[in-house]
C-alpha positions as CSV (number, residue, x, y, z in Angstrom):
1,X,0.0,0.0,0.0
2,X,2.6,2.4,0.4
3,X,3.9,1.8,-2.6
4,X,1.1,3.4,-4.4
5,X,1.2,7.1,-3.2
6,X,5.0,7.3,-4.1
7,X,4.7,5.5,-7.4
8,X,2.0,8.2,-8.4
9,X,4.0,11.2,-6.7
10,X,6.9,9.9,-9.3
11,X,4.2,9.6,-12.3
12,X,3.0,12.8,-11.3
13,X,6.6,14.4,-11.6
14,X,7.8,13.1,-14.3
15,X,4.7,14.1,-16.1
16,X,5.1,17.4,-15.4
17,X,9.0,17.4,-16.3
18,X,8.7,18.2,-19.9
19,X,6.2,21.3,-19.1
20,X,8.8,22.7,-16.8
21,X,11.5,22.5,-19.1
22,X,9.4,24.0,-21.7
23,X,8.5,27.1,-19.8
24,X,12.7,27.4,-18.8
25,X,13.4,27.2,-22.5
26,X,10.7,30.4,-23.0
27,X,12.3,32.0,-20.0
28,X,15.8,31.4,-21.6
29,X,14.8,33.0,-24.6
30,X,13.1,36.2,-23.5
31,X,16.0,37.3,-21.3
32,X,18.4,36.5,-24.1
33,X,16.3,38.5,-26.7
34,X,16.1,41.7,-23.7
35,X,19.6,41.6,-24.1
36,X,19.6,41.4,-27.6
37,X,19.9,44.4,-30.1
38,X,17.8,44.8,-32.8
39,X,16.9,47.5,-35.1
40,X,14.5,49.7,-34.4
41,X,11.2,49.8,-35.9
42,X,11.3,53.1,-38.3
43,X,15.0,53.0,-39.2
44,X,15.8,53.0,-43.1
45,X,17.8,49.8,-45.0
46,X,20.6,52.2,-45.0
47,X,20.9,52.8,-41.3
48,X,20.3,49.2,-40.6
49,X,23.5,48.2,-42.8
50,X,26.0,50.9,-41.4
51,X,24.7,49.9,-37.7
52,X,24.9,45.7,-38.2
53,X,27.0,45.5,-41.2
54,X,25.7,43.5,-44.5
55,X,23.2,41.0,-43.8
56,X,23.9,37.3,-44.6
57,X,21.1,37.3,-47.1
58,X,18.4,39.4,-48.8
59,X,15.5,37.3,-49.5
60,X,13.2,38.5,-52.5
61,X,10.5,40.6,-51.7
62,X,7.0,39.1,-51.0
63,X,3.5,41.2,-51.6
64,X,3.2,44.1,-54.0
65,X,0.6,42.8,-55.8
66,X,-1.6,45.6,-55.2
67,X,-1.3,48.8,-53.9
68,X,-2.7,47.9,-50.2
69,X,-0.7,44.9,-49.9
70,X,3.3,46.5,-50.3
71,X,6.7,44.7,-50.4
72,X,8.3,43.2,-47.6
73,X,11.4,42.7,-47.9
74,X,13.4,40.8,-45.6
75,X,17.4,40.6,-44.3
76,X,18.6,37.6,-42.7
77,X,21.8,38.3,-39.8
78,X,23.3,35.6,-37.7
79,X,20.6,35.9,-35.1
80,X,17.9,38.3,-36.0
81,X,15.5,38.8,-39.3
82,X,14.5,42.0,-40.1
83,X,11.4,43.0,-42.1
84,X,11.2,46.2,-44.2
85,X,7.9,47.8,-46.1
86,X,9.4,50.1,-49.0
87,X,13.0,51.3,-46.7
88,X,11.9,51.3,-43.6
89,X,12.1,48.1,-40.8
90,X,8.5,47.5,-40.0
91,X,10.0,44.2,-37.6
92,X,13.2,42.8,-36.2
93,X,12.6,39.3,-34.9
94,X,15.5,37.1,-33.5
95,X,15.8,33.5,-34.5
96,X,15.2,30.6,-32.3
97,X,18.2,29.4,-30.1
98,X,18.4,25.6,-31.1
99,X,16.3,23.1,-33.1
100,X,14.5,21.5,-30.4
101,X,13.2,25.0,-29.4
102,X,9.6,25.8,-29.8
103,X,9.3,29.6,-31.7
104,X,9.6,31.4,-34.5
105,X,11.1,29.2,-37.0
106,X,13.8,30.4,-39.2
107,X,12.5,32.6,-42.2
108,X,11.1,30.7,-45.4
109,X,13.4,30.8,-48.8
């Protein structure tokens, strides 16, 4: 009999393991991001390439197709991707730690 209450207080642990280590991961990656440098939302493609250097990639713009839908184009760096509409960032996002992380995946090509 008393090998029931501790053999569901393990069950009970190890079932709530992988939420806990979830919710460090999301921890992890919000104080890593606060420290993180981004461009700022408003600056021009110019600005953004004297202050981080060249990007690693410029992806073709998607959208344009009408007037109320404009280019986005994006930059990919080591750790962040930025989005502009026309010159101007519109978004800076920063890519996911590792591959078992849940996020925001890496940007489509």
């Amino acid at each position: 009999m008393r090998l029931l209450p501790a053999a569901l207080v393990v069950a009970a642990l190890c079932a709530a393991a992988p939420q806990a280590f979830a919710d460090r991961l999301l921890i992890e990656r919000v104080q890593s991001e606060a420290g993180m440098t981004l461009p700022a939302r408003g600056m021009r493609m110019a600005e953004v390439e004297r202050k981080f250097g060249a990007p690693t990639q410029r992806m073709d713009p998607r959208g344009g197709q009408k007037r109320q839908w404009p280019a986005i184009n994006r930059w990919t760096y080591p750790n962040f991707v930025v989005y502009f509409e026309k010159d101007r960032v519109i978004d800076a996002v920063a890519i996911r730690a590792g591959s078992n992380e849940v996020g925001p995946k890496p940007p489509i090509k």
